[in-house]
C-alpha positions, 0 to 999 in steps of 0.5 A: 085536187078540185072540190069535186073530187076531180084532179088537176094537172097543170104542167104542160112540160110534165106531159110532154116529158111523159110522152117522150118517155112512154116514146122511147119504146117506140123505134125512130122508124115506127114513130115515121111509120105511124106519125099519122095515127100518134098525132091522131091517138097519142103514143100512149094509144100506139104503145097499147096497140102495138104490144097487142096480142090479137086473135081472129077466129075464121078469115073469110072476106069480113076477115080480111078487112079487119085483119088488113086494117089492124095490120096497117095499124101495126098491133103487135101480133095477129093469130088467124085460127081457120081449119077450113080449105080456099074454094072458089067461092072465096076467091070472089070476095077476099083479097088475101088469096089467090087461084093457087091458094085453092085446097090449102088451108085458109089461115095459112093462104091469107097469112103471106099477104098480110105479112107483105101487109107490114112486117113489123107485125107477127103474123101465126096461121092456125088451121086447128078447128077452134072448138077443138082449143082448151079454153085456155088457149083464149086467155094468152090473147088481149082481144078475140075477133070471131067472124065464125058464122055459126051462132053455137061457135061464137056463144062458145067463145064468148064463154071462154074469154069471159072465163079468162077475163078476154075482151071478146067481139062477134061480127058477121057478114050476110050480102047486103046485112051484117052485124058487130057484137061487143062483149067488153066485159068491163072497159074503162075509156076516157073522153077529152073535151073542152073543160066546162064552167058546171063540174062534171058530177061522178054518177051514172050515165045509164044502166051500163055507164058511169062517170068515176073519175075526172081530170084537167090539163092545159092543152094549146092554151085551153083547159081541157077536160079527161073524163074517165067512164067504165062501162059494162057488157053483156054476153052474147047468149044474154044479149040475144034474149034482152029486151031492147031498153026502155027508151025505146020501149016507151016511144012508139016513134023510136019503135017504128024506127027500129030495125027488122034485122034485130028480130032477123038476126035473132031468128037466124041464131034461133035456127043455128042453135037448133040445127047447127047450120043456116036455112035453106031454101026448102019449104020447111027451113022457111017455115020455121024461120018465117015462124021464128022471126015473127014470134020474135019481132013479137017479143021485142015489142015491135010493130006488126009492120016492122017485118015486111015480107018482102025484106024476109025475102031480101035477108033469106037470099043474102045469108052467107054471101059476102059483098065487098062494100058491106064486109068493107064498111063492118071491118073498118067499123070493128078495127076502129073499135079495136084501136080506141078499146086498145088506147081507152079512148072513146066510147066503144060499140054497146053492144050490137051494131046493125048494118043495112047495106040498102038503107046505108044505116047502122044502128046500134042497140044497147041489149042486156039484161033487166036493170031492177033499181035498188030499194029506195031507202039503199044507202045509194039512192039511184044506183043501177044493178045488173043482173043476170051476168054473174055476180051482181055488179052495182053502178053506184054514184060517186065510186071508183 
């Protein structure tokens, strides 16, 4: 053990007989198939991944692009809940269904396909309506993906899988715009690096991350550093009323920078909350979200400027179609996600992403609660509480 407290392992024959071992679960055959991602994440990470249980929540076009490349990926089990039917529209931007598919059921259309996909994963179609499910039923899943578009549904999910402890994520696909929300409730992960001279102190990183432990091994010759950091997360229903962290509050240059989908896509929740559905084109919806998005740009402290007229128009035209490159982009973003949650390896989504498809910017906004630093004279100086998600959790230096 190091004088900081860190561990050492030295033994590269150790490791490499750990390995092999943690590989005989994994068939000669899979090995074969998925050489390419075990030399990329290791055969612990594929282990992870497949004996994952994964549900995805409504499987419109963002929907197959995270299902087809989790599939690819080869997770244990995928479960599509969709009660609604195939129309035409879907047939413009999904690739999972077909003309013949029209006036069946979408979860059960899209299932076939990604069983041709790859067999070793199984695939269940649901076509109950989710709101309908015990809240129970979330907790027989390892990770719960909803591309629902209502804001009501998905703040009810996220509810549920905190209940029952679930990993949750949210993302959603508006033409040129969308977003992916993580709700990872606690999550540890590690990072490997290059071991430098200055020991890595065991503190806070920020108000949601923390250092709480680290260890070395030999790798191809060098010392190489695993850093293991446990970071916190937020609901959605509080993340949506956060104000944006103060890093960013206290640069009028990083103000200026940030994007007019946040006070966009609050405004649009605002308005699903209220009446269940999206605004239309008449005078009234229009009005009331122009009203919304302004008092929350407000809010959010951003400059006058941030919300041109001309990109409300561009968001209110694009909500709730679905372009290939854009639901491209977010389920390729959102399944590598998925893998490195699977596997703790890097540092995941915290906690919104943004995505303008005209700028090719994806900005992510860390947005939570207030962070009230403990008194002075706490018996651990600099910790970080935060509040409002339940119990108050304190980010203390130097604890595991």
């Amino acid at each position: 053990m190091n004088t900081n407290g860190s561990l050492t392992t030295e033994d590269p024959a150790g490791e490499l007989v750990g390995a092999i071992a943690q590989a005989q679960t994994i068939s000669p055959d899979e090995i074969a198939l998925y050489d390419r991602q075990i030399r990329l994440w290791g055969v612990q990470a594929q282990e992870k991944i497949r004996t994952a249980n994964i549900l995805l929540i409504s499987i419109r076009a963002l929907a197959n692009e995270v299902a087809k490349n989790l599939v690819l990926a080869g997770i244990g089990s995928l479960t599509i809940v969709d009660h609604e039917l195939v129309t035409e529209d879907d047939l413009c931007s999904q690739f999972l269904v077909t003309d013949a598919d029209i006036n069946k059921n979408r979860a059960e259309a899209a299932a076939p396909q990604l069983r041709k996909l790859n067999p070793r994963v199984n695939i269940t179609a649901d076509s109950t309506a989710i709101l309908a499910k015990d809240p129970s039923f979330f907790s027989k899943f390892d990770i719960i993906i909803s591309t629902d578009p209502n804001y009501l549904s998905i703040t009810m999910i996220n509810a549920a899988c905190r209940v029952f402890n679930r990993p949750f994520y949210a993302a959603g696909a508006h033409g040129f715009y969308g977003y992916i929300f993580s709700d990872l409730i606690d999550h540890t992960f590690v990072i490997e690096r290059e071991l430098s001279n200055r020991p890595t102190q065991l503190i806070a990183e920020s108000a949601t991350r923390r250092i709480i432990r680290t260890k070395t091994k030999k790798e191809n010759g060098k010392n190489v550093e695993m850093v293991t950091k446990q970071e916190l997360f937020s609901p959605l229903q509080l993340a949506n009323t956060s104000s944006l962290p103060p890093e960013i509050l206290k640069s009028r240059r990083k103000l200026r920078q940030v994007s007019p989908l946040l006070p966009c896509f609050r405004a649009l929740w605002e308005f699903q909350s209220l009446t269940a559905r999206s605004p239309s084109h008449s005078q009234t919806d229009l009005q009331m979200f122009t009203t919304s998005a302004t008092e929350k740009t407000k809010e959010l402290q951003l400059p006058p400027e941030t919300l041109r007229a001309d990109f409300l128009r561009s968001f209110l035209q694009n909500l709730d179609s679905e372009l290939a490159p854009v639901t491209a982009f977010l389920g390729g973003e959102l399944a590598q996600d998925i893998i490195n949650v699977l596997g703790k390896r890097e540092q995941p989504i915290q906690n919104l992403l943004l995505f303008d498809g005209e700028m090719s910017v994806g900005p992510v906004y860390p947005l939570h609660p207030i962070f009230e630093p403990l008194p002075a004279d706490h018996d651990n100086p600099g910790v970080a509480v935060l509040s409002g998600i339940g119990p108050v959790v304190p980010i203390v230096e130097g604890t595991t």
